[in-house]
Structure formats: C-alpha cells, structure tokens
C-alpha positions in Angstrom: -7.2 5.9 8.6 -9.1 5.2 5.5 -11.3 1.9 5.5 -10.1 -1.3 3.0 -11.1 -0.5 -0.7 -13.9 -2.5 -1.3 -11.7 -4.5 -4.6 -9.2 -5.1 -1.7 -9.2 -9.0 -2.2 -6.1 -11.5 -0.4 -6.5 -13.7 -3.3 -5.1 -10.9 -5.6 -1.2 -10.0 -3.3 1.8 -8.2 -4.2 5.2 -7.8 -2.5 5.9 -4.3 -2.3 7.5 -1.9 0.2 5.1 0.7 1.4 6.0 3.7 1.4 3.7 5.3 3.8 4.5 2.8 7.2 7.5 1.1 6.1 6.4 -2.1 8.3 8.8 -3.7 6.1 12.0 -2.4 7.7 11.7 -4.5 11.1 11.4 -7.9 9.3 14.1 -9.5 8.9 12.8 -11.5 6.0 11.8 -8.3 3.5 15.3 -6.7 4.6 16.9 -10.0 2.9 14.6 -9.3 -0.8 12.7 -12.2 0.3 8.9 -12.9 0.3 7.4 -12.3 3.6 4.1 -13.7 5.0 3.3 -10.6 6.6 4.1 -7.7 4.4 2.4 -8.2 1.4 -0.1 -5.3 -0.5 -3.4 -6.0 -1.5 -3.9 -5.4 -5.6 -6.3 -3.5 -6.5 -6.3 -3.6 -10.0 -3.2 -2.7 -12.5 -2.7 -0.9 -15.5 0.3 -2.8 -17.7 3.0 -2.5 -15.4 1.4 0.2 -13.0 0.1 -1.4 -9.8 -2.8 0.5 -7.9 -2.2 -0.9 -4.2 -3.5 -0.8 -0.8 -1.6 -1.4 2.3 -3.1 -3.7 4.7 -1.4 -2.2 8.1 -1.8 1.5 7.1 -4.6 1.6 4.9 -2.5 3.7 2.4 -2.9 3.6 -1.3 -0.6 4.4 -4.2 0.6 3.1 -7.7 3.7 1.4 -8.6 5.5 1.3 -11.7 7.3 -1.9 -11.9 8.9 -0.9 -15.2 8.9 -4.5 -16.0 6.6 -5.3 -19.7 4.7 -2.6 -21.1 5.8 -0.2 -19.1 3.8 3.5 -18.9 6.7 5.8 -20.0 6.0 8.6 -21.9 6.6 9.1 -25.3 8.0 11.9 -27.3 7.5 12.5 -30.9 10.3 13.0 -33.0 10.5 15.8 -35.7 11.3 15.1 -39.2 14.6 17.2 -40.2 18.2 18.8 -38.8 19.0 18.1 -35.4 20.0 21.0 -33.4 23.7 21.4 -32.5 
C-alpha cells in the first residue's frame, strides 16, 4: 500500500468512483449519484479537465478526464485538398 501523496490535502475533495477498491458500491448513498461523506478522493492537482487523484481507503492513484471545459482530447490536423472516397 503506498503512503498518502504528500499534496494529498481534505481541503481540496472530489467525488469520484475508484476504480481500484470500489468502496463505493456498498453505500447506498454513491449507488443513488449522490454525494457521500465517506467516499470522496483527495485532489491532487488537475490539468483542465484531467484530475490526478488519490484514494483515501486504498491509497491508489489515477487521472480522470471529466470531459467537462477544456477537455484534453487530441487533435488531428486536417490536410488541405480532395477527400478520399
């Protein structure tokens, strides 16, 4: 089990399912969409609308795209000229 990153800070939560221990899926509370005084993330820092989290229970950490504002999608570069059939 890895230790608490040292930015891990309550002050700075998010609601979002972990998908390492999924000590979500007992609560009746999360099962419902609703927020949930237990099973919140700590995070860590964020990126636009990438989230770098840690989970509190677990220890596990991973990034989130929300996909909501400026979201981190990668873009193509179109080619001047015909379109291929």
């Amino acid at each position: 089990m890895l230790p608490l990153d040292p930015q891990a800070d309550i002050g700075r939560r998010a609601w979002v399912t972990c998908p390492n221990c999924e000590d979500h899926l007992a609560c009746a509370t999360c099962r419902q969409g609703r927020r949930c005084t237990d099973h919140w993330r700590y995070l860590l820092s964020n990126t636009g609308s990438l989230l770098h989290l840690q989970c509190p229970s677990c220890t596990h950490i991973w990034d989130h795209e929300t996909g909501f504002g400026a979201t981190r999608t990668r873009w193509t570069r179109r080619i001047s000229g015909r379109r291929p059939e």
